[in-house]
ChimeraX commands (.cxc) that place a marker at each C-alpha (Angstrom):
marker #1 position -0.40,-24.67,16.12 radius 0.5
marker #1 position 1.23,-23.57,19.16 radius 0.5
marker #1 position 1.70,-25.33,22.40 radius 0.5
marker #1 position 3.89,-24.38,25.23 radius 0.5
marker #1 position 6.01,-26.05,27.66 radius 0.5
marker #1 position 7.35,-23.53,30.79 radius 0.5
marker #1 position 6.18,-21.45,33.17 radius 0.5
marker #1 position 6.11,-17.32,32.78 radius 0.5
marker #1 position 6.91,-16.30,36.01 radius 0.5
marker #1 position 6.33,-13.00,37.67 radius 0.5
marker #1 position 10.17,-12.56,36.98 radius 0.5
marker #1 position 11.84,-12.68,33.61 radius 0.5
marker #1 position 11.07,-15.99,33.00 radius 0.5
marker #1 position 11.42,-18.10,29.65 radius 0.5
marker #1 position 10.43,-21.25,27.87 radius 0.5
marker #1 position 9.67,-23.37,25.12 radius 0.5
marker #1 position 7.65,-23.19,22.11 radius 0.5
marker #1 position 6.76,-25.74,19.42 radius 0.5
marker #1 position 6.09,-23.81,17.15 radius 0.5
marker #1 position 4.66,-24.36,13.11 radius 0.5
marker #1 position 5.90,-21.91,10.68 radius 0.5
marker #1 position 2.53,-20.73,9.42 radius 0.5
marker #1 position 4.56,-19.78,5.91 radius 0.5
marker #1 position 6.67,-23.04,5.49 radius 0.5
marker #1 position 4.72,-25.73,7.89 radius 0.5
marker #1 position 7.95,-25.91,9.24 radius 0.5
marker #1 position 7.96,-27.57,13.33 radius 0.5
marker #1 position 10.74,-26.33,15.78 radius 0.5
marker #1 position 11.00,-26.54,19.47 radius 0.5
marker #1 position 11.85,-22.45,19.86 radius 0.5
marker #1 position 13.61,-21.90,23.40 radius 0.5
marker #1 position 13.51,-18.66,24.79 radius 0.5
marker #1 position 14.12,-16.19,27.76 radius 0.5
marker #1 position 13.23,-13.21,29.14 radius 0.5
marker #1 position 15.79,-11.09,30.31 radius 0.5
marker #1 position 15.72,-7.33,31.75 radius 0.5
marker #1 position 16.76,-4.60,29.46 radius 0.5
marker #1 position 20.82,-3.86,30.34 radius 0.5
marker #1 position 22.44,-0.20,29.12 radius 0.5
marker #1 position 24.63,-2.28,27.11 radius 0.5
marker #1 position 21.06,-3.42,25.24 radius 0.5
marker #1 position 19.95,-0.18,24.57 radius 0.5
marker #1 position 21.48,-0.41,20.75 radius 0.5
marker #1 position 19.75,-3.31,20.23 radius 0.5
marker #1 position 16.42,-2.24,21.84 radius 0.5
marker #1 position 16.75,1.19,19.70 radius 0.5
marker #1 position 17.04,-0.85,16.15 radius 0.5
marker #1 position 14.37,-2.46,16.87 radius 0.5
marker #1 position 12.36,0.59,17.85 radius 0.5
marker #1 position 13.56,1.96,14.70 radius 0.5
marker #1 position 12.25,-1.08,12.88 radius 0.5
marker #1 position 8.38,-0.74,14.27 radius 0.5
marker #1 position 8.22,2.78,12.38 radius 0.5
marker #1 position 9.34,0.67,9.19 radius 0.5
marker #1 position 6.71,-2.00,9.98 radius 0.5
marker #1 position 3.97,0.74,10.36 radius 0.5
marker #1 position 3.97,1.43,6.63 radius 0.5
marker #1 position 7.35,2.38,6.19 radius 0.5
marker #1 position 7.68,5.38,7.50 radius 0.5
marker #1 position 11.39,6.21,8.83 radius 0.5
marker #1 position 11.64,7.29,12.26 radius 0.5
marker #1 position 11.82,10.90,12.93 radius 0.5
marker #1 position 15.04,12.50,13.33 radius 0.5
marker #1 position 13.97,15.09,15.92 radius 0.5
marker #1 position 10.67,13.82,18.76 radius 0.5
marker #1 position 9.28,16.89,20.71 radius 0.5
marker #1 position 7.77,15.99,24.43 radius 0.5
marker #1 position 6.55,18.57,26.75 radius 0.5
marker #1 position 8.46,21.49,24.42 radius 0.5
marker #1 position 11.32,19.66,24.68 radius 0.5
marker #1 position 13.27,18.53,21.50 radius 0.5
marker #1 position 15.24,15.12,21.60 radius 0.5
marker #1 position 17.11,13.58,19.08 radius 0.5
marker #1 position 15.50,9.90,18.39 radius 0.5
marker #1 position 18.46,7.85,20.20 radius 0.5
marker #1 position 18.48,10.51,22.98 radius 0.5
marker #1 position 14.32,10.17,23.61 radius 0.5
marker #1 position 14.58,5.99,23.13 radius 0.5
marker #1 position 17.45,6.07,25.60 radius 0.5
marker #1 position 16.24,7.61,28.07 radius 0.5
marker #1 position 12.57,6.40,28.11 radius 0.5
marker #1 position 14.59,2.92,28.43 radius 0.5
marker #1 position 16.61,4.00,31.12 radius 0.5
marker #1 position 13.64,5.21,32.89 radius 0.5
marker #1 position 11.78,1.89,32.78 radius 0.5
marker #1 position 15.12,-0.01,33.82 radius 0.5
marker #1 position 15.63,2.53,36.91 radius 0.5
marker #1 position 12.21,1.74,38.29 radius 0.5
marker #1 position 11.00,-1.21,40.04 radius 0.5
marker #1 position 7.55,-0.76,38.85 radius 0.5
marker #1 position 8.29,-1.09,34.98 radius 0.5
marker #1 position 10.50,-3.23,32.75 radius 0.5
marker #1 position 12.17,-3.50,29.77 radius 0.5
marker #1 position 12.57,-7.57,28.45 radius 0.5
marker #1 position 13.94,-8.78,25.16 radius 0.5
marker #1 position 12.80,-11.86,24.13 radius 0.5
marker #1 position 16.07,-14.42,22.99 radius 0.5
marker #1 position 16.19,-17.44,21.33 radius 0.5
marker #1 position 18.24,-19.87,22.73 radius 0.5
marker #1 position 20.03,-22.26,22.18 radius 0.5
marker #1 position 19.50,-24.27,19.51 radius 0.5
marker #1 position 19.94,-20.84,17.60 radius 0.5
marker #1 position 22.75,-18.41,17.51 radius 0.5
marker #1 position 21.33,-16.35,20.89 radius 0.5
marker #1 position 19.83,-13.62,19.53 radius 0.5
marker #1 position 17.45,-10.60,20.58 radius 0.5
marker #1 position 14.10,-11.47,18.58 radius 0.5
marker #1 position 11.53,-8.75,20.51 radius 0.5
marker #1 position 10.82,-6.49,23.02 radius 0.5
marker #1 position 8.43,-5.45,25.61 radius 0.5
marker #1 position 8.14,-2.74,27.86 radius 0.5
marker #1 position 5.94,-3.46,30.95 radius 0.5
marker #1 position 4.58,-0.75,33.60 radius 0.5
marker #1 position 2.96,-3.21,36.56 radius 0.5
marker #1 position 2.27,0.98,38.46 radius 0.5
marker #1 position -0.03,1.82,35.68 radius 0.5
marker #1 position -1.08,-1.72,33.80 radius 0.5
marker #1 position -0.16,-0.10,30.19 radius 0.5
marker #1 position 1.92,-2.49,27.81 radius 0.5
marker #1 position 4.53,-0.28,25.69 radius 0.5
marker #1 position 6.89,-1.19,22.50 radius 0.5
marker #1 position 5.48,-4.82,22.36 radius 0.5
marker #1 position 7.87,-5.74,18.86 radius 0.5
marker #1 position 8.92,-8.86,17.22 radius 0.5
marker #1 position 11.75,-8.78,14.34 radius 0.5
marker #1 position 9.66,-9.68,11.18 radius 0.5
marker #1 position 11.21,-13.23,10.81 radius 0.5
marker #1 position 10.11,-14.68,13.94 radius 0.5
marker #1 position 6.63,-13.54,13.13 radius 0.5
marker #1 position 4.03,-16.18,12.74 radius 0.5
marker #1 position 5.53,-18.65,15.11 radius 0.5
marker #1 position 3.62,-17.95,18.22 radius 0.5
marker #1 position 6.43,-15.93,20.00 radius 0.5
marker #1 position 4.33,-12.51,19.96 radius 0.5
marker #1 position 1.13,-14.20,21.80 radius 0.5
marker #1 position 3.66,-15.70,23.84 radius 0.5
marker #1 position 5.13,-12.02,24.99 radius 0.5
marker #1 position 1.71,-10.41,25.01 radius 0.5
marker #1 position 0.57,-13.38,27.71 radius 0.5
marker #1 position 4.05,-12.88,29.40 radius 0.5
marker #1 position 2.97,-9.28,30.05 radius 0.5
marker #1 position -0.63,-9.62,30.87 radius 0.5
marker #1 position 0.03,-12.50,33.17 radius 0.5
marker #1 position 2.66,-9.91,35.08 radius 0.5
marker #1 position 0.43,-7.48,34.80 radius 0.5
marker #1 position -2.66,-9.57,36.24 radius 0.5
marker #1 position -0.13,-10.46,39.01 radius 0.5
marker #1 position 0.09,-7.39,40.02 radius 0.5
marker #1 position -3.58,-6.98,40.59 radius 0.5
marker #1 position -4.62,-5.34,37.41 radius 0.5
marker #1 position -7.80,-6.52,36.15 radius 0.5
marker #1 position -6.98,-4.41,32.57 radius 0.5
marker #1 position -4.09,-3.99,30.53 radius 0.5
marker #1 position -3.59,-1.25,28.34 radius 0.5
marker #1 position -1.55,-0.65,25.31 radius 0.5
marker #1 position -1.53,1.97,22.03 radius 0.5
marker #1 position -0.70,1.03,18.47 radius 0.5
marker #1 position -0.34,2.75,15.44 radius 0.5
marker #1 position -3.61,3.71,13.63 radius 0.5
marker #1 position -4.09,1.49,10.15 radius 0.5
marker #1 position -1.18,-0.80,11.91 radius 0.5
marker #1 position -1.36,-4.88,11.01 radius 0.5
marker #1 position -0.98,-5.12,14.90 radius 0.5
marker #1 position -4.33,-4.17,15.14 radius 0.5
marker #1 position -5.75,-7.76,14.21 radius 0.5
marker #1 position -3.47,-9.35,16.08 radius 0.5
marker #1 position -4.04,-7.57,19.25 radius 0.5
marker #1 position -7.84,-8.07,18.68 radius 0.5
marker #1 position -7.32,-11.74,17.81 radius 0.5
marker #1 position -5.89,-11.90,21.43 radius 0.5
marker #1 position -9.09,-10.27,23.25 radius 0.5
marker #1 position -7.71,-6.62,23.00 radius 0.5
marker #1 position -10.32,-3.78,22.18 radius 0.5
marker #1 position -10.43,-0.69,20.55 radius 0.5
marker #1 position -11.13,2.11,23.03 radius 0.5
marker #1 position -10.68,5.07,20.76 radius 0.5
marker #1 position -7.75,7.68,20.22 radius 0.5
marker #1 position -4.71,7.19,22.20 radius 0.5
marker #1 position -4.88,10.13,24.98 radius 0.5
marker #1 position -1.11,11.22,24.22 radius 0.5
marker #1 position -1.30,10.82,20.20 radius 0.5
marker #1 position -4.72,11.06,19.10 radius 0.5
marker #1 position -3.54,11.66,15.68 radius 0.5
marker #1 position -0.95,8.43,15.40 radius 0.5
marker #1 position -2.42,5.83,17.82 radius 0.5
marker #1 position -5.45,4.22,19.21 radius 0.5
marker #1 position -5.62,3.25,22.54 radius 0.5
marker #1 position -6.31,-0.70,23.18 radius 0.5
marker #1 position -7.43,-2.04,26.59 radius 0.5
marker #1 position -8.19,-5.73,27.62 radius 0.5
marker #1 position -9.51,-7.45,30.46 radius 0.5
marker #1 position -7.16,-9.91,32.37 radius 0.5
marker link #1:1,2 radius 0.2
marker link #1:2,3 radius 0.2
marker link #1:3,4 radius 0.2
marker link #1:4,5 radius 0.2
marker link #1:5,6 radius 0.2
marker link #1:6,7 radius 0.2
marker link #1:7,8 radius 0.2
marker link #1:8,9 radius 0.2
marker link #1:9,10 radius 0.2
marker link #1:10,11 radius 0.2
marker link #1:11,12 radius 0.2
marker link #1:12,13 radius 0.2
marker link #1:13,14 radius 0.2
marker link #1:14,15 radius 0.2
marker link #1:15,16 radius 0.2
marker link #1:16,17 radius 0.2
marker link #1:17,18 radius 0.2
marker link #1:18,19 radius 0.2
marker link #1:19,20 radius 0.2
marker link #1:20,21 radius 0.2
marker link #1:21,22 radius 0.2
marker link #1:22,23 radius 0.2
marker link #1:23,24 radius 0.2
marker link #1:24,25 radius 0.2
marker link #1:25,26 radius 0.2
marker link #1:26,27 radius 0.2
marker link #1:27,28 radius 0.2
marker link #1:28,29 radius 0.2
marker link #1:29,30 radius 0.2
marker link #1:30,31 radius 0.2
marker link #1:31,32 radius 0.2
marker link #1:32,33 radius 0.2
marker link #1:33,34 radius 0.2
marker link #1:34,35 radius 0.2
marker link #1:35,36 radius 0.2
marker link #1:36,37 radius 0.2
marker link #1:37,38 radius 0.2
marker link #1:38,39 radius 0.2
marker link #1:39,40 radius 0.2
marker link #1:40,41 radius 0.2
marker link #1:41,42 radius 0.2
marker link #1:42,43 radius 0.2
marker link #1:43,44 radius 0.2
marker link #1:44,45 radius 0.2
marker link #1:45,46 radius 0.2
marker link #1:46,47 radius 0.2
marker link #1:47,48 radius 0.2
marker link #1:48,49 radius 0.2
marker link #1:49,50 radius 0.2
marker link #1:50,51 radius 0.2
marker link #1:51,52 radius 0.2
marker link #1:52,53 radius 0.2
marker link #1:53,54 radius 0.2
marker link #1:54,55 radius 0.2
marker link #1:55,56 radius 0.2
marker link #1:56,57 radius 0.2
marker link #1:57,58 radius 0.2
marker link #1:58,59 radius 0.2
marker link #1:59,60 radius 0.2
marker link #1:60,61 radius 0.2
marker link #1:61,62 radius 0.2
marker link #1:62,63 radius 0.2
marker link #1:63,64 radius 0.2
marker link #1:64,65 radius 0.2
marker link #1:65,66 radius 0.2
marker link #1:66,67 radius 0.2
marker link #1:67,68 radius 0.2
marker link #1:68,69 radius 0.2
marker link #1:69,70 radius 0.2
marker link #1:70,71 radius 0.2
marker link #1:71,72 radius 0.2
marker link #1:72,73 radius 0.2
marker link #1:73,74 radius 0.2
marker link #1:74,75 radius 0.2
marker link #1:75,76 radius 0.2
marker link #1:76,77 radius 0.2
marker link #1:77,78 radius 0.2
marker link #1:78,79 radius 0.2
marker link #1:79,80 radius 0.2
marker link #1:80,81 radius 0.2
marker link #1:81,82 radius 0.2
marker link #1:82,83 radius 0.2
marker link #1:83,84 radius 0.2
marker link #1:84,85 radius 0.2
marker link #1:85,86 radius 0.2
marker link #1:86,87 radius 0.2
marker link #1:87,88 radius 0.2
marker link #1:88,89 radius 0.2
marker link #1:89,90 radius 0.2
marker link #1:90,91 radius 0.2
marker link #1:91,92 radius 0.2
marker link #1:92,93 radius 0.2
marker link #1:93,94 radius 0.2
marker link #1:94,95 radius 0.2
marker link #1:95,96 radius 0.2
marker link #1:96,97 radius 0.2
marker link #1:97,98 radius 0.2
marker link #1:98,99 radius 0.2
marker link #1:99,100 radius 0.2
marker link #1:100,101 radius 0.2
marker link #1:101,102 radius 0.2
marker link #1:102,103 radius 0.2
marker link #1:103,104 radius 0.2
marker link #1:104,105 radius 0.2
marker link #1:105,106 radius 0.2
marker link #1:106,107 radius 0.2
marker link #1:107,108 radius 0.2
marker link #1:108,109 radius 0.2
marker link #1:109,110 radius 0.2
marker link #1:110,111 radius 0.2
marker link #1:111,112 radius 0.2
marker link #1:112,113 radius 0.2
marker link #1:113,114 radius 0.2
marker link #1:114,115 radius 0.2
marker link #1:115,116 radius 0.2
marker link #1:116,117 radius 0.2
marker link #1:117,118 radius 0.2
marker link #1:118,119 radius 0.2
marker link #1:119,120 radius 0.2
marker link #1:120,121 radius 0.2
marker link #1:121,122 radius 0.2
marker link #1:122,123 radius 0.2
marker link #1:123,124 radius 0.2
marker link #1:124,125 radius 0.2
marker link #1:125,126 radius 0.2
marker link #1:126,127 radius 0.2
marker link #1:127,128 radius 0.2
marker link #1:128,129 radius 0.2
marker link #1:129,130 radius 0.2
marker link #1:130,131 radius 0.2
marker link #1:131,132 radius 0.2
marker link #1:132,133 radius 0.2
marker link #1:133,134 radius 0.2
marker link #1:134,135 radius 0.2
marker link #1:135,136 radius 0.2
marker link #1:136,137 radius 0.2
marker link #1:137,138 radius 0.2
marker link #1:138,139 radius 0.2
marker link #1:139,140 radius 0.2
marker link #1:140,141 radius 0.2
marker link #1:141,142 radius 0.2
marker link #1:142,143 radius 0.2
marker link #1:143,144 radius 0.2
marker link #1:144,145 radius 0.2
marker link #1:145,146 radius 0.2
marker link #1:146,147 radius 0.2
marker link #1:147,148 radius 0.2
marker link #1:148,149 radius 0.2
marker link #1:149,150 radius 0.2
marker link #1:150,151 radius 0.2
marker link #1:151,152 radius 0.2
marker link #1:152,153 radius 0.2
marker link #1:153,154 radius 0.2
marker link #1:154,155 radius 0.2
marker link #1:155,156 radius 0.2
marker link #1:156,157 radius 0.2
marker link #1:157,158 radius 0.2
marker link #1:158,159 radius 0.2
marker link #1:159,160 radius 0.2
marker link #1:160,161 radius 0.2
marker link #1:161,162 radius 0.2
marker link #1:162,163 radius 0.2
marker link #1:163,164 radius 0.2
marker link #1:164,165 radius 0.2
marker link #1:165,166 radius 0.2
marker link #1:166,167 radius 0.2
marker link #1:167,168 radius 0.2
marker link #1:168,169 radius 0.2
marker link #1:169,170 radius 0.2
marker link #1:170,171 radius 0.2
marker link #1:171,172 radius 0.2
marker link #1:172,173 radius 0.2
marker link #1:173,174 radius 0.2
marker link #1:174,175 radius 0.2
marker link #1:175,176 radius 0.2
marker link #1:176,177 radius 0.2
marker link #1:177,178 radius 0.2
marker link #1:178,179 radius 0.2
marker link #1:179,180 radius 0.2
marker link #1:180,181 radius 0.2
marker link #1:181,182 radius 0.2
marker link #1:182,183 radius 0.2
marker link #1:183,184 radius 0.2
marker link #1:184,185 radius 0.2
marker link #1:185,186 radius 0.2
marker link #1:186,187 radius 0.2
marker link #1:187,188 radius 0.2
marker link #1:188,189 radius 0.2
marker link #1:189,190 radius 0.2
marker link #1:190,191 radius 0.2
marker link #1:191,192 radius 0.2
view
């Protein structure tokens, strides 16, 4: 069960969920808050990067990433692909916090491009799975995106991932190999 109570604006916005454990039937009122990516985030933002590789049947994250020839250590890559959505108006960084009932906390991540409509490093920490808070952040970032005047949203995911059903659950659609990975991802698309 899941209902909401706030608005996602076309800003970082935030809210309320009330929110059933789907594990322990547990009912909370979850506040949280979108709030841009900060340099002072990025160690945060890169742990949980790191953690997605985990969550992806455990592999570890590669020491070395090569793009375009170029060799980057993983922390060097993350960084700067963060600091190049924070340094551009058209894309954005958010963590997701819980607030305040909780100690505030980063509990997910999503990178939104509104230039090119493509959804990147949508993550939420395994414990506040199962709550509601990832449909939450994948509406946040199609509403944004639909804002903009996209009428699809695009997004890749690990192939054999367990993000696959839930991005289908949500209307999302297989497209085929992801154009940049073929081997790793598949590209998803949905209509907003």
């Amino acid at each position: 069960m899941l209902s909401f109570d706030g608005s996602v604006g076309d800003g970082m916005g935030g809210g309320k969920v009330l929110a059933t454990d789907t594990r322990t039937s547990h009912v909370e009122t979850v506040a949280f808050q979108f709030l841009p990516l900060q340099t002072s985030d990025y160690p945060l933002a890169l742990e949980m990067k790191r953690q997605t590789y985990q969550d992806n049947g455990g592999a570890t994250p590669p020491d070395i990433i090569v793009r375009n020839g170029i060799r980057y250590s993983f922390d060097d890559y993350f960084s700067s692909l963060f600091h190049f959505y924070q340094c551009r108006d058209a894309a954005s960084v958010a963590l997701l916090w819980q607030s305040p009932d909780h100690a505030r906390q980063a509990i997910g991540m999503v990178a939104i491009n509104v230039e090119t409509g493509h959804i990147n490093n949508l993550y939420l920490r395994d414990n506040n799975r199962g709550l509601g808070l990832g449909r939450m952040m994948e509406a946040y970032a199609c509403t944004l995106l639909r804002r903009h005047g996209h009428t699809v949203a695009t997004l890749g995911t690990a192939i054999g991932s367990s993000a696959i059903g839930f991005y289908e659950h949500l209307g999302w659609r297989i497209v085929g190999p992801h154009p940049h990975k073929p081997d790793e991802l598949w590209a998803l698309e949905k209509d907003l």
